[in-house]
C-alpha positions in Angstrom: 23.1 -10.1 -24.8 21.4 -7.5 -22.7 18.6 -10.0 -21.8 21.4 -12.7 -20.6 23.2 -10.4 -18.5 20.5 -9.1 -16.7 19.4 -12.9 -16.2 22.9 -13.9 -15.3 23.4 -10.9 -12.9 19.9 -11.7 -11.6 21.0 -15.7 -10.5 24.5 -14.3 -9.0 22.4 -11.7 -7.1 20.3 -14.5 -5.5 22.3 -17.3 -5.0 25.5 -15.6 -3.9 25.1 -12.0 -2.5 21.8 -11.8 -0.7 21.4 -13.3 3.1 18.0 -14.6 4.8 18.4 -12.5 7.7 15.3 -10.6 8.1 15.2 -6.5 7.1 16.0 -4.4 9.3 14.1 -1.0 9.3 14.4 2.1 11.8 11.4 2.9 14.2 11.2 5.9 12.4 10.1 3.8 8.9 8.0 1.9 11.1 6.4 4.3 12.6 5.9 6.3 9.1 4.2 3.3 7.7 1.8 2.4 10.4 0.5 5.5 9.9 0.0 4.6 6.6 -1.5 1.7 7.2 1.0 -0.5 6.3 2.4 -2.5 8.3 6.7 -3.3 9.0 7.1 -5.3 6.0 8.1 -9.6 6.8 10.2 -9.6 3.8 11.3 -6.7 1.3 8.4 -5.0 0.4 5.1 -4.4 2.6 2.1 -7.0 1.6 -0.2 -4.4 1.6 1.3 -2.6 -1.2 2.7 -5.9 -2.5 0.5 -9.0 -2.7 -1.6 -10.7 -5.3 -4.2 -9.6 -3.0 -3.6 -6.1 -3.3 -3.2 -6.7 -7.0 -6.6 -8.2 -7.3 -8.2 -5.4 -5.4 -10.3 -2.7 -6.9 -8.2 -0.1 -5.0 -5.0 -2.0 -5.9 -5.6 -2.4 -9.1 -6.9 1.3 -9.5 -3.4 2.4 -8.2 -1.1 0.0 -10.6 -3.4 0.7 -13.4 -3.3 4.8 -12.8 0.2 4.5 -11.8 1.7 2.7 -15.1 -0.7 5.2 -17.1 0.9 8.1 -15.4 5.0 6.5 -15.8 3.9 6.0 -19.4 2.6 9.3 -20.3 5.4 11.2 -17.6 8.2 8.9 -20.1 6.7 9.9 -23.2 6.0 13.7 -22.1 9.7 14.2 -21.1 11.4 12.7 -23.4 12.6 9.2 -21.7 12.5 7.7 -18.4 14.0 8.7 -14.8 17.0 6.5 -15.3 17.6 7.8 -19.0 17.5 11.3 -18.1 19.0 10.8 -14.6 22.7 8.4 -15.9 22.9 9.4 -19.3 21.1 12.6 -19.8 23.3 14.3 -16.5 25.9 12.7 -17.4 26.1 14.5 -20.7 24.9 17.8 -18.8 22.3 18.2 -20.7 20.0 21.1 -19.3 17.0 19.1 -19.9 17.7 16.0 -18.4 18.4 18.3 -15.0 15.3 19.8 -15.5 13.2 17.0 -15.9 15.2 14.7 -12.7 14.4 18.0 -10.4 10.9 17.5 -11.8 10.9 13.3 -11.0 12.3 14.3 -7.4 9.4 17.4 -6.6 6.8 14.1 -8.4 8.2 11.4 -5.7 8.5 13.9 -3.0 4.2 15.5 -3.5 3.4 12.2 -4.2 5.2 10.5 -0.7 4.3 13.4 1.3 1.1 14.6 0.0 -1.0 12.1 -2.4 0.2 8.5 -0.7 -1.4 9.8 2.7 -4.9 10.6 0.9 -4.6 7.1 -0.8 -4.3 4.6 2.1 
């Protein structure tokens, strides 16, 4: 039932609440990306980061390959994933689950601010 859902919630998202008008970011965003070196992105998400050509690269397929070994062994070492801990485990105050979404924000936050700029 789960599986349907999301595939029924999927079509409705497409066909009846998104628009073609193009994404609008700030100059700020911009700005922060082309020094990056990543340019504004035409549709959702930037080419460089997301394209079968970036896929197929040695550097691109260094950082999905290093990346999905790091979210598995970061789900496994804390006991379930950001969403997990973040809905169900805060919900529930659980002390670890606080812990452990203070710990996913300090991750995104080095990782956007420190290791993303050493990468590209």
């Amino acid at each position: 039932m789960f599986l349907v859902g999301a595939i029924i919630g999927g079509f409705i998202a497409k066909e009846f609440l998104s628009t073609d008008a193009p994404l609008i970011l700030s100059k700020a965003t911009v700005s922060d990306l082309s020094e990056l070196g990543i340019g504004a992105p035409k549709g959702i998400q930037p080419e460089e980061l997301f394209s079968w050509d970036a896929v197929f690269s040695i550097k691109g397929f260094a950082i999905l390959a290093f990346g999905g070994l790091m979210v598995g062994f970061g789900s496994r070492y804390a006991g379930g994933c950001t969403s997990g801990h973040a809905i169900s485990g805060l919900s529930d105050l659980q002390m670890p689950s606080l812990i452990a979404v203070v710990g996913f924000f300090i991750g995104g936050l080095a990782m956007t601010h420190f290791i993303m700029p050493l990468i590209f």
